[in-house]
C-alpha positions in Angstrom: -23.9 26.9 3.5 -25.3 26.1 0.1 -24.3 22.7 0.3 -26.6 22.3 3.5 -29.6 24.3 1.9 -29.1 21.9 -1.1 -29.7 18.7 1.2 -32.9 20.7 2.8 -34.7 21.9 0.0 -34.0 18.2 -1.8 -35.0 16.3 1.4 -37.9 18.2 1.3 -39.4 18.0 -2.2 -38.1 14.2 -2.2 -39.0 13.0 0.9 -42.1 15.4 2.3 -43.5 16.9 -0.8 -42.7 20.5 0.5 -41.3 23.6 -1.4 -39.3 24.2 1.8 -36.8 26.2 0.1 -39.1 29.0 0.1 -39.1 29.6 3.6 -34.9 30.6 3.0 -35.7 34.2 3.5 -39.0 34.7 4.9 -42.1 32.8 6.0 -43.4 30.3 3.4 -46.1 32.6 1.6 -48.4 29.6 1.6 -48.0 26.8 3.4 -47.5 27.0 7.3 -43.6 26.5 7.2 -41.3 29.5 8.9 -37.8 30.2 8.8 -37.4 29.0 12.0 -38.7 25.3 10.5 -36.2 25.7 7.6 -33.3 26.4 9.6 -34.2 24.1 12.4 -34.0 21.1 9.0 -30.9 23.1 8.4 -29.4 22.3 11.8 -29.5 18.8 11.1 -27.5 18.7 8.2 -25.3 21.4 9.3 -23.5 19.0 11.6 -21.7 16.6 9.1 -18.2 16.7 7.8 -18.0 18.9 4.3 -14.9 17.7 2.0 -14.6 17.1 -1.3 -12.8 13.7 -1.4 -15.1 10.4 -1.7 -14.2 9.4 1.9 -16.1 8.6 4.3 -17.4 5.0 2.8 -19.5 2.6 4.2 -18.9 -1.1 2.8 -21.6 -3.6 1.7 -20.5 -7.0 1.9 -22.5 -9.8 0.8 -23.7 -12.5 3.0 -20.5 -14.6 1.3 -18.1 -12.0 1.6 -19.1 -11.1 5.5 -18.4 -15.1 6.3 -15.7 -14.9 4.9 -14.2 -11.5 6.5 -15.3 -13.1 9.8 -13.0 -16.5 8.7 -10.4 -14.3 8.1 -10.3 -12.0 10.5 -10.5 -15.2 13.0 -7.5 -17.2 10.9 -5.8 -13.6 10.9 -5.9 -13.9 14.9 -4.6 -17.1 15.5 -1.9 -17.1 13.5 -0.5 -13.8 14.8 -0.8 -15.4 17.9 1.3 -17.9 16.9 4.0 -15.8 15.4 4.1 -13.7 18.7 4.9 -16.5 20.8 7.1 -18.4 18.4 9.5 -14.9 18.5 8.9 -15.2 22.7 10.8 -18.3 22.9 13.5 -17.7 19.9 14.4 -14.6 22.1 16.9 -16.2 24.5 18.8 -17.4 21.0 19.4 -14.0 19.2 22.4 -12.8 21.0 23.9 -16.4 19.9 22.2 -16.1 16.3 24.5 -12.6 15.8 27.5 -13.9 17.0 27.3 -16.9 14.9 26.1 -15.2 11.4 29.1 -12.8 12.0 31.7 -15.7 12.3 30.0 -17.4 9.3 30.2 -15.0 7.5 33.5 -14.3 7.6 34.7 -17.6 7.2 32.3 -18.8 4.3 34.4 -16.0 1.8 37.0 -18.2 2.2 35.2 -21.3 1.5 34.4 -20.7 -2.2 36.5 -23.2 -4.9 36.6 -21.6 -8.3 35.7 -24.5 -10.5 38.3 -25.2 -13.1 37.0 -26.2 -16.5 38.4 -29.3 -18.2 36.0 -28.5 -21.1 33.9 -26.3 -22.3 31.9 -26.3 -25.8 29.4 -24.2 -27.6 26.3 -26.0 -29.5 26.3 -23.6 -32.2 29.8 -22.8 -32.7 31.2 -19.9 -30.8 34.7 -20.1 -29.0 34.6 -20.2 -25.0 38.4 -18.9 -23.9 39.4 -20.1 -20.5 40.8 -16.6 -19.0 43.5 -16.5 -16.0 40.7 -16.3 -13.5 39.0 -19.4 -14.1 36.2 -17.4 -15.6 35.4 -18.3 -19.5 35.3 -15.6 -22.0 32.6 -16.4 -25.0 34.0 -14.9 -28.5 34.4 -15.6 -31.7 31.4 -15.4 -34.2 28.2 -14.9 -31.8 24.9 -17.4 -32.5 21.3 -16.1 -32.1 20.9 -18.5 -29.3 23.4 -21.2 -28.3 24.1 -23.7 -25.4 27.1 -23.7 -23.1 28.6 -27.0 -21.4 31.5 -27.1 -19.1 33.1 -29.8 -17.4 34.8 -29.5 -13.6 37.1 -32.0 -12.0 37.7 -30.2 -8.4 35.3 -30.3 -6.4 34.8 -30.6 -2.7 33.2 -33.3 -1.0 30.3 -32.0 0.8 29.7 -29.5 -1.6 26.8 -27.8 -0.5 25.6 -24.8 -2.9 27.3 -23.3 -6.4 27.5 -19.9 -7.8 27.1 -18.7 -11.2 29.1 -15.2 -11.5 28.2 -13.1 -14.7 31.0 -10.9 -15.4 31.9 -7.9 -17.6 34.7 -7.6 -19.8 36.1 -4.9 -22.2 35.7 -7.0 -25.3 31.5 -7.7 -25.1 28.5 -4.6 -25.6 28.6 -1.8 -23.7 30.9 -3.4 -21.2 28.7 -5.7 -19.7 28.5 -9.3 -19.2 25.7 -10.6 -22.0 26.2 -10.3 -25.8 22.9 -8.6 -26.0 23.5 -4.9 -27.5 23.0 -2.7 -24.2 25.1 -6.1 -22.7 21.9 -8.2 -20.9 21.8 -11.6 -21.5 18.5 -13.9 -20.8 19.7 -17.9 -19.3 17.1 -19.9 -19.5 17.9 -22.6 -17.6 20.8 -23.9 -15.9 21.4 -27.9 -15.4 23.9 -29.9 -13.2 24.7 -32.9 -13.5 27.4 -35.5 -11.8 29.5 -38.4 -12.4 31.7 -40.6 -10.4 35.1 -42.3 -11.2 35.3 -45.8 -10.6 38.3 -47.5 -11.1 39.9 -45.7 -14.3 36.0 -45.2 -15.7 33.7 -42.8 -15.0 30.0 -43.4 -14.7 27.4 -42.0 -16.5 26.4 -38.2 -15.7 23.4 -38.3 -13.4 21.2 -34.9 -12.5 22.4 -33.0 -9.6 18.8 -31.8 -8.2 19.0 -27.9 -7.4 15.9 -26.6 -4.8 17.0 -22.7 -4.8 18.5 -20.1 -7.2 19.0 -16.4 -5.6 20.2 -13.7 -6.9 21.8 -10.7 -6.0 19.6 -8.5 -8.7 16.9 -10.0 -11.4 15.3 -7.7 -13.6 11.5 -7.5 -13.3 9.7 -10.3 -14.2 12.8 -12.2 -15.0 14.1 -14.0 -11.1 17.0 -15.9 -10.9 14.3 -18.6 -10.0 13.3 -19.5 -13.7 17.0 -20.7 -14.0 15.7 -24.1 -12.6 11.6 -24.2 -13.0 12.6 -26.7 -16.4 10.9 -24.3 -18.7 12.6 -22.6 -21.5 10.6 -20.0 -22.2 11.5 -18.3 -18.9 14.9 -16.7 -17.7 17.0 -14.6 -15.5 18.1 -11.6 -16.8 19.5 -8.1 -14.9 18.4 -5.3 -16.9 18.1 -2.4 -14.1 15.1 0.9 -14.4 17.8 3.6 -13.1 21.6 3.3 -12.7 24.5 1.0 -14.5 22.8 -2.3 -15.0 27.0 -3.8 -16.6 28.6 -4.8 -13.5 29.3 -8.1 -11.6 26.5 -9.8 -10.5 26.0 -13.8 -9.1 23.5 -16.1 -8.6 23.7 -19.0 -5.7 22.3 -22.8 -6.4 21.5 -24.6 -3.2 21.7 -28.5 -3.9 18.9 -30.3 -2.4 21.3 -33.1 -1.2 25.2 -32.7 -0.8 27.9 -34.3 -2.7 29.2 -36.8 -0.7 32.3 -39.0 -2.3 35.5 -40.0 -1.8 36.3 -41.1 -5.2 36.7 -38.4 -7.8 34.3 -36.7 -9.0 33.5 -34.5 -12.1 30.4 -31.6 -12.9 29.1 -31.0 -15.7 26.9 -27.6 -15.7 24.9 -26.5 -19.0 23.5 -22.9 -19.8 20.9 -23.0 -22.3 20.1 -19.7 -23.9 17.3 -20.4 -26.4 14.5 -17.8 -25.4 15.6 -14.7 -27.2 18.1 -13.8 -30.2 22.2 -12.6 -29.3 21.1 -12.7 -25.6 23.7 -15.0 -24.4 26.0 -15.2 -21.1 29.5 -13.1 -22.5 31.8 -14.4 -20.1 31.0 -16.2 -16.6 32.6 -18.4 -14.0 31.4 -21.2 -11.4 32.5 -21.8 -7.7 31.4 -24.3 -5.3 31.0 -24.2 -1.4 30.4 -26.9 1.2 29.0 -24.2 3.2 24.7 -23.9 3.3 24.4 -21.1 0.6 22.1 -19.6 2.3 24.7 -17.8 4.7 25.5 -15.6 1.8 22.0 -14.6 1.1 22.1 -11.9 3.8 20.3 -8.9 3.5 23.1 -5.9 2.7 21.4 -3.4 5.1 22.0 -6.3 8.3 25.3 -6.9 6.9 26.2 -3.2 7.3 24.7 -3.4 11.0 26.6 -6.1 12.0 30.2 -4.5 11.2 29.2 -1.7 13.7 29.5 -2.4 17.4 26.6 -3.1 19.1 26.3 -0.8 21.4 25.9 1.7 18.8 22.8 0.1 16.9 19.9 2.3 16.8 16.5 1.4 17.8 15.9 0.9 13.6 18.8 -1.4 13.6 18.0 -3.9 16.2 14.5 -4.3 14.8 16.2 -4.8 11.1 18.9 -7.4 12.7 15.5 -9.2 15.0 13.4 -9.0 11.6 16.4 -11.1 10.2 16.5 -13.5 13.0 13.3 -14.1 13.0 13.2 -15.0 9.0 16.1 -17.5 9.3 13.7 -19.4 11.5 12.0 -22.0 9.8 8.8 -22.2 11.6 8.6 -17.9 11.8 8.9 -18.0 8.2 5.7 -20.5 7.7 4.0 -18.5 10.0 4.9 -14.9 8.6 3.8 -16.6 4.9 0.9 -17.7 5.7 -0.2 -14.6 7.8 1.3 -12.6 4.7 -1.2 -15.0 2.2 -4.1 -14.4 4.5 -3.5 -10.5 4.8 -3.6 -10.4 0.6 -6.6 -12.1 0.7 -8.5 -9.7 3.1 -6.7 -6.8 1.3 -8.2 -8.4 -2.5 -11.6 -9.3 -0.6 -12.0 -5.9 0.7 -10.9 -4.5 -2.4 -13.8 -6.3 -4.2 -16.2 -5.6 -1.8 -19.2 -2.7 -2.7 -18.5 0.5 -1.1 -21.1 3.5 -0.9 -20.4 7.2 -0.1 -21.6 7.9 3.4 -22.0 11.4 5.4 -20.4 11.7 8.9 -20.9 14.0 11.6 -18.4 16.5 13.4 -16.7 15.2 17.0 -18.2 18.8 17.6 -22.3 20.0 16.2 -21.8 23.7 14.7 -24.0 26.6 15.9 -27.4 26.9 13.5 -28.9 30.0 13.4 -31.8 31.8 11.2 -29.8 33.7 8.7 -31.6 36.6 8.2 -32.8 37.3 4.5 -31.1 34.2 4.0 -27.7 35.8 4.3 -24.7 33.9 6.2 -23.4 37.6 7.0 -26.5 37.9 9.3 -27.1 35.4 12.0 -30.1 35.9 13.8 -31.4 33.7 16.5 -30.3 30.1 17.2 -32.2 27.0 16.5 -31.9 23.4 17.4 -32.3 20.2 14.8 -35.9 19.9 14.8 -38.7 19.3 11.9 -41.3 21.6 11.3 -44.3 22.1 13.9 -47.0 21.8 11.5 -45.8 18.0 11.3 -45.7 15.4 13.8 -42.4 15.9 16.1 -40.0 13.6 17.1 -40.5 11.2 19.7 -40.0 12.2 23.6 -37.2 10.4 24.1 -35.2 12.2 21.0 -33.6 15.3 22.9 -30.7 16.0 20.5 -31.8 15.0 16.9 -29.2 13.7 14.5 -29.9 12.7 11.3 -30.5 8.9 12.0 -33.4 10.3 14.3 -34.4 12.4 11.4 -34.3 9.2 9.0 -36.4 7.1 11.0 -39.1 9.9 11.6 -39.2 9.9 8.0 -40.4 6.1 7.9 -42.4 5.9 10.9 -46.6 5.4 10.6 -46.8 8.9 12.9 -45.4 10.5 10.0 -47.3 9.3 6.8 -46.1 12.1 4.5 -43.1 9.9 3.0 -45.3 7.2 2.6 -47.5 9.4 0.7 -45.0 11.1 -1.5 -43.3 8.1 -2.2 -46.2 5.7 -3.6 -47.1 8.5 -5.5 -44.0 9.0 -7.6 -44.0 5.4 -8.9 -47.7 6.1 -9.6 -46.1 8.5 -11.6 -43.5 6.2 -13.2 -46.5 4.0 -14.4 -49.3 5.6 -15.5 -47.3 8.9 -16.2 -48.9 11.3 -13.9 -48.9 11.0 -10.0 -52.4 11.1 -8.1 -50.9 14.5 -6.9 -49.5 16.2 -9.8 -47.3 18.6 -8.8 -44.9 15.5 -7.5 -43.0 17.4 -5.5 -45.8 20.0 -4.1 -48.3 18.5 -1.8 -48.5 22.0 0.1 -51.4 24.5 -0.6 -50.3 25.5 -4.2 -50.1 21.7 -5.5 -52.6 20.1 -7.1 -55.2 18.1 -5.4 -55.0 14.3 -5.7 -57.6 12.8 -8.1 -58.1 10.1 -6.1 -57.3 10.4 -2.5 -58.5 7.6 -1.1 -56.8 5.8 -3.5 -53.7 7.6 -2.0 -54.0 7.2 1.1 -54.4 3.4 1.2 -51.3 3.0 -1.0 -49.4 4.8 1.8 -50.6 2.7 4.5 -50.1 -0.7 2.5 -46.8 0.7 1.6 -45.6 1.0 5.3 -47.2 -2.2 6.0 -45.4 -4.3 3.6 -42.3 -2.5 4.9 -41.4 -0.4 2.4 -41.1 -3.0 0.1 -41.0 -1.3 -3.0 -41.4 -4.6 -5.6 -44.3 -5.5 -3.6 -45.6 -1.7 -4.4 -44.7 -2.5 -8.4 -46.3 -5.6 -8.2 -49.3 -4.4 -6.3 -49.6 -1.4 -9.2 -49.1 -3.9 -12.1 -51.3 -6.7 -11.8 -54.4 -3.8 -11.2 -57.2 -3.9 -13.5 -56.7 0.1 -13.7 -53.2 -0.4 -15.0 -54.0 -3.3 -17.2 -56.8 -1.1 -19.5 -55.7 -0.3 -22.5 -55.0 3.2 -23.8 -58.0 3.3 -26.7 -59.6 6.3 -26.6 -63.2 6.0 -24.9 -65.6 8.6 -26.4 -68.4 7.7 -23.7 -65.6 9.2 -21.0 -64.7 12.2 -23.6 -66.8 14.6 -21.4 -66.8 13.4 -17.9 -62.7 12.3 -18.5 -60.9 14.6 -20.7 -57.8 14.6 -19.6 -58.0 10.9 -18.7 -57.5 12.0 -14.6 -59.5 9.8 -13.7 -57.9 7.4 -15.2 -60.9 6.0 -17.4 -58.1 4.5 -19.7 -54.6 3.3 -19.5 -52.3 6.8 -20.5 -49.8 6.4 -23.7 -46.5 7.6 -23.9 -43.2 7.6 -25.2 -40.7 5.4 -23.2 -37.6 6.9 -21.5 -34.2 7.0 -23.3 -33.0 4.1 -21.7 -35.6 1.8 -22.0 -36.0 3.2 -26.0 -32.1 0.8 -26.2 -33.3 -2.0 -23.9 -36.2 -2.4 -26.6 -33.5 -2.7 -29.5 -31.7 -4.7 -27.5 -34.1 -7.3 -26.5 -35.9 -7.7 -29.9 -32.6 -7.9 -31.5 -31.7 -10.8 -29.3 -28.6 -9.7 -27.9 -29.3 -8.1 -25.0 -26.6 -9.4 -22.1 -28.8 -9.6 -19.4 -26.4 -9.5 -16.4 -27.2 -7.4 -13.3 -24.8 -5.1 -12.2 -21.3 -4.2 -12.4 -19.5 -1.0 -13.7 -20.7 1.4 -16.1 -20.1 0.0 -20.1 -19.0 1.5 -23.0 -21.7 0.4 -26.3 -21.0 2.5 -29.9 -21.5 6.1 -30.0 -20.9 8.7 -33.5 -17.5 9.5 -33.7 -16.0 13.3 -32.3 -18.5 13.1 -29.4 -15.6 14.8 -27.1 -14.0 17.1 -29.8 -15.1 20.3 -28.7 -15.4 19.1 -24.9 -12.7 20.4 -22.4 -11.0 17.4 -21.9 -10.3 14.7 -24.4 -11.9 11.9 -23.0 -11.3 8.7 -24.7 -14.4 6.1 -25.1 -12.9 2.9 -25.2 -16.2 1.1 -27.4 -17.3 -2.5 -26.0 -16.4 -5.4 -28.0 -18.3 -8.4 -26.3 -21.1 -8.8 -24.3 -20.5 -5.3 -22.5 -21.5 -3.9 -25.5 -25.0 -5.7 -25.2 -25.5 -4.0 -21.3 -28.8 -2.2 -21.2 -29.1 1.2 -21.2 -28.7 2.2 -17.8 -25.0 1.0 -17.2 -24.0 3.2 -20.1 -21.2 5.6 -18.9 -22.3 9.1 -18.3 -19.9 12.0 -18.6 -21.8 15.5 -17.1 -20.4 17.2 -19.5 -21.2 15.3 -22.8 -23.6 12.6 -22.4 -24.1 9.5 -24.3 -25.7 11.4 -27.2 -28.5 9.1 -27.5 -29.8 9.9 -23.7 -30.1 13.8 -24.1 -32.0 13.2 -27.5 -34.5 11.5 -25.5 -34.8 13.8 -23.0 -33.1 12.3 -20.7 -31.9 14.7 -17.8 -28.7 15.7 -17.0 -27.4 14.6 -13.6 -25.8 17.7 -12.1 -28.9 18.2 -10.2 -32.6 15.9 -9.0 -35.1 15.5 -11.6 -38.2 13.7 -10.6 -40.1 13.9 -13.9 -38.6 13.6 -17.3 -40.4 15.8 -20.1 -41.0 14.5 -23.2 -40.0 16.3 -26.4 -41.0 15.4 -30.3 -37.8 16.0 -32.5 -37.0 15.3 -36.1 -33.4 14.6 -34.0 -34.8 11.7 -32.4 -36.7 10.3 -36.1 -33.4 10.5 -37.5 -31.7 8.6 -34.3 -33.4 5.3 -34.4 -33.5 5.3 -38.7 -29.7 6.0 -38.6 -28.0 5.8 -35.2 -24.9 3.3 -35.9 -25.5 1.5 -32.5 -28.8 1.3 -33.2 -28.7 -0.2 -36.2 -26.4 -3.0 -35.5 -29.4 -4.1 -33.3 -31.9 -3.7 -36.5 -29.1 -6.4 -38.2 -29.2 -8.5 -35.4 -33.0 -8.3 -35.4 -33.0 -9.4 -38.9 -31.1 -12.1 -38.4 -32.8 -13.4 -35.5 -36.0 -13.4 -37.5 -33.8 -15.8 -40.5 -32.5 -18.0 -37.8 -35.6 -18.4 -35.4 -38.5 -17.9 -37.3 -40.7 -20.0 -39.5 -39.2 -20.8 -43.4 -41.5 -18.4 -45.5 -42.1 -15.0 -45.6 -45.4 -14.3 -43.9 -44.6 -16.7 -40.9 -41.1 -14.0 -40.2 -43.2 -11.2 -40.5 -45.6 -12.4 -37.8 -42.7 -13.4 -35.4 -41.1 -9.7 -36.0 -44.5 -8.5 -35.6 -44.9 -10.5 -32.2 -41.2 -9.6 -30.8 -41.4 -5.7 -31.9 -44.9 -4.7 -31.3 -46.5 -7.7 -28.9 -49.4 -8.2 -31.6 -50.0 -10.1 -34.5 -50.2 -7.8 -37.8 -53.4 -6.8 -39.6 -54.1 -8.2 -43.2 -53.1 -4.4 -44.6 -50.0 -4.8 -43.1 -48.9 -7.8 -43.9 -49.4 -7.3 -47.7 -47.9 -3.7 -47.2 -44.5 -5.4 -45.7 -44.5 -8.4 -47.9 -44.2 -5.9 -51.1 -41.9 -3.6 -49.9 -39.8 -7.2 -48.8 -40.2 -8.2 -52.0 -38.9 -4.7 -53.3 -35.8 -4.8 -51.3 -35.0 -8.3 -52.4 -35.3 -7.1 -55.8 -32.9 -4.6 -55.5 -30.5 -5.8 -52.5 -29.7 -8.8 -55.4 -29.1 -6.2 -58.5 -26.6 -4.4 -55.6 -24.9 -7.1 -53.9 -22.6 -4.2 -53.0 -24.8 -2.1 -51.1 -26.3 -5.4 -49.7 -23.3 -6.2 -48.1 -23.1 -2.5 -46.7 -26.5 -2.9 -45.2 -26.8 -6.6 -43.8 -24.7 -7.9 -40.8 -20.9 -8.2 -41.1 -21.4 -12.4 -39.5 -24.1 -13.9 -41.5 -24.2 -17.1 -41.8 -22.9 -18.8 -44.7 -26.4 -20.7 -44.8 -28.3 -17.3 -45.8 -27.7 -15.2 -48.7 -26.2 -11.5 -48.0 -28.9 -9.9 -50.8 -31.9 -12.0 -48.2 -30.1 -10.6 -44.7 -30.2 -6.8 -46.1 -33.8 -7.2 -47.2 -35.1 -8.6 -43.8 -32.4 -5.7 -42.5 -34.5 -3.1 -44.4 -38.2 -4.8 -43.0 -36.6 -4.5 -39.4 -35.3 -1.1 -39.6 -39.4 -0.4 -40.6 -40.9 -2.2 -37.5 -38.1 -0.8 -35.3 -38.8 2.6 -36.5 -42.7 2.7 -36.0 -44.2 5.2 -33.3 -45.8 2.1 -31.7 -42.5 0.5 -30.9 -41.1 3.1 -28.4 -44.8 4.0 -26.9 -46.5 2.5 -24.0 -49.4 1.5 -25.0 
């Protein structure tokens, strides 16, 4: 219930320019508004889903992103089209494809040769024991890194793929089949090469091409793959998050063309182990098949389908075992990566796309009656959405009103009380004080507008430029009545004294946020991107210490910390401190004028605010780099960039002095001058000359007239 009287009471006073809220309880005691008006606003909000959680969203796409949505959405399409009725004609071969993997299966096992090593050596000098097995045990005193090389005679013609096998043994770390300490290992790379007999010679060892490595576990971010990319500085290693990671395990090489001879031939395979210190292979073995490798590179879960009779497969089974025909199909595979690379894309696009929170409304409209007194214990009569009768109503052909209805009433030229409330707020923005007053009161008790004419054309050329509000700006801007000055007028003291009519341009203090665009600008540095997340720029240290959670503030280092002031992070509970002290409001509730306080806190925040003054050095050192080479041609530029005016003769000898002053001193203290003048300054300018114009900055920087509209 609250929630709704919240979106009344602030769609009024934004929107309309009523105090609607006060007909809650009882008729409005001014303005022609009833309870029955109130609730029947009520009964149009009441209708919408009430949670918590961000959801629903409505996403903004640019013109870019939509195109490409659309392309994807399209490519998406097609090529699940094209996977669909690839499966339709690779049907009629499954029942063949099952029998065929199980038969393969069973007799590849027996179609492995362990590889028997003629010789084996380490680079760097640690013994390689050949052990009953065929596998080769590495002892002896361990290297940091080292490179194996073994030599194999027997080997089938035809050979098709090789396996690596990492094995554990008693006599290496923790059991397990590296030298590494919790027994790992990292290979970097694994090479093959061939040679030939030829009469009682043999040839020279030529590079056996390898196009696949698989695994049957890598650790993360360390595939089996990296075994044969040719760089060194990856590896495969099998390091596991949970369980044992010391037993067995085995990678399998697929040769990109077979070896074909019927002369003898020999292997020669070296493991190079050169990325990280005493994590080399402890003991290992190779084998060689002339059957496609890939047979063995079954999925475990189909492997334990296929042992069970078919009949007893569950509907979960035959999917797994058709997901796995499917994938041994060459063309399915092309298709299922590319729709799996186009999915990603729409998944990152979508991701990156601008969402906004959006309000939905029930399958169902709740009940709205007038709650009598304003309590939800006591329902009175029922009311239907409608606006108040004093206004215009909707059109005929609205019967049930939702709130789209209710928007467009808002903006349509029958209803010109928007219009009106609108212009008059960024009247307000400009000249500090809306035509109306009382902002959000046009009713009976708010003030009457100075200038209503005035007003009412606004309104109208508002709604017939569109709503365009930078047309509005630019309409207010470039008027002679915004472009007076703010000099006092004493002809105007009597009929103007309060300056309603405008007889002068108004003076005040700029808002918080603008206060650190002005430092930022004159200093130089301000990053002048548009949009983007909220930023994190310097702030006094123990900001959150007495907050209920310990928020961390994790400061900008490049141009983010530049960002003007309004894409500085606001936490509800403990604001940039810089934002209160300028009266900024908090945001747990509307504010649609900003009052304006005079504090010693805020004298003391621009002469000694540490983000504040970096901008002061940066100013300074802008005015050494850019302006003229002498002292009263800088203090005209600083003049120019701070205040927008060239400086009077008083003031130019009055700054020149106290330049002079500083110089005097800053080159007695070079200590101090260090303290006070940038931390980067160039080595063409002295440190003792970048403090003084430091000190002259922090003077302009620090005037009334540089925060103050003039």
């Amino acid at each position: 219930v609250e929630a709704v009287v919240d979106r009344v009471n602030t769609t009024g006073a934004a929107f309309l320019g009523l105090t609607v809220g006060c007909a809650q309880c009882h008729k409005h005691k001014y303005d022609p508004l009833t309870q029955r008006d109130f609730y029947q606003l009520y009964a149009i909000f009441n209708s919408t889903a009430d949670i918590n959680s961000a959801p629903p969203t409505l996403a903004l796409p640019t013109d870019e992103q939509k195109t490409r949505q659309d392309e994807l959405k399209q490519q998406i399409a097609d090529i699940t089209k094209q996977l669909t009725e690839q499966e339709k004609m690779l049907a009629p071969a499954l029942q063949t494809w099952k029998t065929s993997l199980r038969q393969n299966l069973k007799d590849a096992e027996k179609q492995w040769t362990v590889l028997k090593a003629q010789d084996v050596s380490s680079e760097n000098g640690a013994t390689i024991a050949v052990l009953d097995d065929q596998s080769l045990l590495v002892g002896g005193k361990i290297p940091d890194n080292d490179v194996y090389h073994v030599e194999a005679e027997n080997i089938p013609a035809g050979t098709k793929g090789l396996r690596l096998e990492v094995l554990t043994h008693d006599s290496l770390p923790n059991k397990g089949p590296g030298w590494a300490g919790n027994g790992n290992f990292v290979l970097d790379e694994v090479i093959v090469e061939a040679a030939k007999k030829v009469g009682d010679k043999w040839t020279d060892y030529e590079p056996v091409k390898l196009v696949q490595a698989t695994a049957d576990h890598s650790q993360n971010k360390f595939p089996a793959q990296n075994l044969i990319d040719g760089d060194l500085k990856t590896g495969w290693a099998i390091n596991v998050s949970k369980g044992n990671m010391n037993v067995n395990r085995r990678v399998l090489f697929s040769l990109k063309t077979p070896l074909q001879h019927s002369e003898p031939m020999k292997l020669r395979v070296t493991l190079s182990q050169t990325r990280n210190a005493k994590y080399n292979v402890g003991r290992f073995r190779f084998s060689a098949t002339v059957v496609d490798p890939g047979l063995f590179n079954v999925d475990p879960a189909v492997l334990a389908i296929l042992k069970l009779p078919e009949e007893k497969w569950d509907e979960k089974q035959k999917t797994t075992i058709t997901q796995a025909f499917h994938k041994s199909d060459t063309q399915w595979s092309e298709f299922n990566q590319r729709l799996t690379k186009l999915k990603s894309e729409q998944a990152s696009l979508t991701k990156d796309i601008v969402t906004t929170m959006v309000m939905k409304e029930l399958p169902k409209p709740r009940e709205t009656f007038i709650l009598l007194r304003g309590n939800f214990l006591a329902p009175g009569a029922r009311v239907s959405p409608d606006v108040p009768a004093v206004l215009p109503p909707f059109p005929d052909e609205v019967k049930a009103p939702t709130r789209l209805d209710f928007a467009r009433w808002l903006t349509s030229p029958e209803q010109p009380l928007t219009a009106r409330v609108t212009v008059n707020r960024y009247w307000q923005r400009f000249f500090g004080r809306g035509i109306v007053e009382t902002e959000n009161d046009f009713g009976t008790q708010g003030t009457l507008p100075t200038h209503p004419q005035l007003l009412d054309w606004l309104s109208s050329e508002f709604m017939r430029l569109d709503w365009d509000v930078k047309q509005l700006h630019k309409l207010i801007v470039t008027s002679a009545t915004y472009r007076q000055a703010s000099d006092f007028r004493p002809e105007y003291q009597e009929q103007d004294p309060r300056n309603l009519l405008l007889s002068r341009q108004n003076r005040f203090r700029m808002e918080a946020e603008s206060i650190r665009d002005l430092f930022l600008a004159s200093s130089g540095l301000l990053t002048r991107k548009i949009g983007g997340p909220s930023v994190y720029p310097p702030q006094p240290e123990g900001i959150y210490v007495l907050t209920q959670n310990k928020k961390s503030w994790p400061e900008e280092k490049g141009a983010d910390r530049f960002r003007r002031g309004m894409y500085t992070y606001f936490w509800r509970s403990s604001p940039y401190p810089m934002l209160p002290t300028f009266d900024a409001p908090n945001s747990n509730t509307t504010c649609t004028r900003r009052v304006r306080s005079n504090t010693p806190l805020q004298a003391l925040t621009l002469a000694n605010d540490e983000s504040l003054f970096e901008l002061i050095q940066g100013f300074a050192l802008r005015i050494l780099q850019e302006g003229p080479d002498y002292d009263e041609g800088r203090l005209r530029q600083a003049f120019q960039i701070c205040l927008s005016r060239t400086p009077s003769d008083h003031e130019l000898e009055v700054l020149t002095q106290y330049l002079n002053e500083q110089r005097t001193w800053f080159k007695k203290s070079p200590h101090q001058a260090k303290q006070v003048a940038t931390s980067n300054v160039p080595k063409e300018i002295e440190v003792a000359e970048a403090a003084s114009w430091t000190a002259v900055a922090r003077v302009l920087m620090n005037l009334d007239e540089f925060i103050t509209r003039e």
